[in-house]
C-alpha positions in Angstrom: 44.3 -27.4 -49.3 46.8 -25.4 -46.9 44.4 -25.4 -44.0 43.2 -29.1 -44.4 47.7 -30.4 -44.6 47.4 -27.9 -41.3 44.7 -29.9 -39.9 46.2 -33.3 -39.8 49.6 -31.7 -39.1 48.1 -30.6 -35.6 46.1 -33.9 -35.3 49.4 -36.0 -35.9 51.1 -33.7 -33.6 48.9 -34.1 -30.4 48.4 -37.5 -31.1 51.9 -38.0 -31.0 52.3 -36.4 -27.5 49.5 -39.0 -26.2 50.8 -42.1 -27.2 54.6 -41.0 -26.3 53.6 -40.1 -22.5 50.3 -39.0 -22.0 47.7 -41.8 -20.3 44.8 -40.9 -17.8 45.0 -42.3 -14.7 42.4 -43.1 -12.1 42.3 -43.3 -8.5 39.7 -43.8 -6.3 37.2 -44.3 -8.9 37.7 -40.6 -10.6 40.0 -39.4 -13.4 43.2 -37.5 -11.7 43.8 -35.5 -14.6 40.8 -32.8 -14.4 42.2 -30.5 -16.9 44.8 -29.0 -18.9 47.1 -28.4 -16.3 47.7 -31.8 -15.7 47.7 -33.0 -19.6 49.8 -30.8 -21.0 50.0 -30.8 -24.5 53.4 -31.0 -26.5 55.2 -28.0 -27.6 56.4 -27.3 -31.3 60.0 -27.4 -30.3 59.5 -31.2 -29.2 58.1 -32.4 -32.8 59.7 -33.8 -35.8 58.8 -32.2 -38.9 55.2 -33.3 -40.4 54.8 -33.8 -44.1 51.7 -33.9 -45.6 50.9 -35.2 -49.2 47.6 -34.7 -50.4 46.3 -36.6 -53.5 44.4 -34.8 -55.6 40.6 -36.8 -56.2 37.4 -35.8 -58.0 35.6 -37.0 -54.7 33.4 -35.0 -52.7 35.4 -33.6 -50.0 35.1 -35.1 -46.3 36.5 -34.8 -42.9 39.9 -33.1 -42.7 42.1 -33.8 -39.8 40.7 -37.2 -38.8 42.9 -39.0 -41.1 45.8 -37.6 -39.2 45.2 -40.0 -36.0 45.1 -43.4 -37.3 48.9 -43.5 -38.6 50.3 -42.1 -35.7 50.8 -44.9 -32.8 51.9 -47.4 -35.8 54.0 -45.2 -36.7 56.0 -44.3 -33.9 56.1 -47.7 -32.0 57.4 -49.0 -36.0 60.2 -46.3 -35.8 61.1 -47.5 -32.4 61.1 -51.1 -33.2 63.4 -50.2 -36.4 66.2 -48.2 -34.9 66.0 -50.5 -31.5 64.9 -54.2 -31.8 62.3 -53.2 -28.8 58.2 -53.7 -30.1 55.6 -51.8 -27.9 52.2 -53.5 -27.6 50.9 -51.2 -25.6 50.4 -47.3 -24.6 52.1 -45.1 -23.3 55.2 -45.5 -25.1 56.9 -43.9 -22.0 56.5 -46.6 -19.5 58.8 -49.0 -21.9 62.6 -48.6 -20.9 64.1 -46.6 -24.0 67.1 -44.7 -23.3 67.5 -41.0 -25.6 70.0 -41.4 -27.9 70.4 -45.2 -28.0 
């Protein structure tokens, strides 16, 4: 049970990171970001705290951190509209003007 809460705790986490800044970008017909280097992926000291409730089931058990990704961009872009009045339709939530700490 520990490793699968583990599982979609990374998922939600690097999921997170891509829909708050990450997008791949093309120019002249090829992807810009090749590798790594150029996607970085978001640290532990820039996420919230991830809880994870697991209900127990008598069904036979299936993928483990896949659940994890759906959630996520709802999620975030709902907390957003909450605390600001502001909706985001689309991705990247960085391109939308939101000031920290507003």
């Amino acid at each position: 049970m520990r490793h699968i809460k583990a599982e979609i705790i990374e998922t939600a986490r690097s999921k997170r990171a891509r829909f708050r800044e990450k997008q791949i970008t093309l120019a002249h017909g090829a992807v810009e970001q090749q590798n790594f280097p150029n996607y970085p992926v978001v640290r532990l000291a820039d996420c919230p705290a991830i809880e994870v409730h697991i209900k127990e089931s008598d069904a036979p058990l299936g993928g483990g951190g896949e659940p994890g990704t759906p959630p996520v961009a709802p999620a975030v872009t709902n907390a957003i509209f909450a605390a600001t009045g502001l909706r985001i339709r689309d991705l990247p939530i960085s391109k939308h003007a939101l000031k920290k700490g507003a």
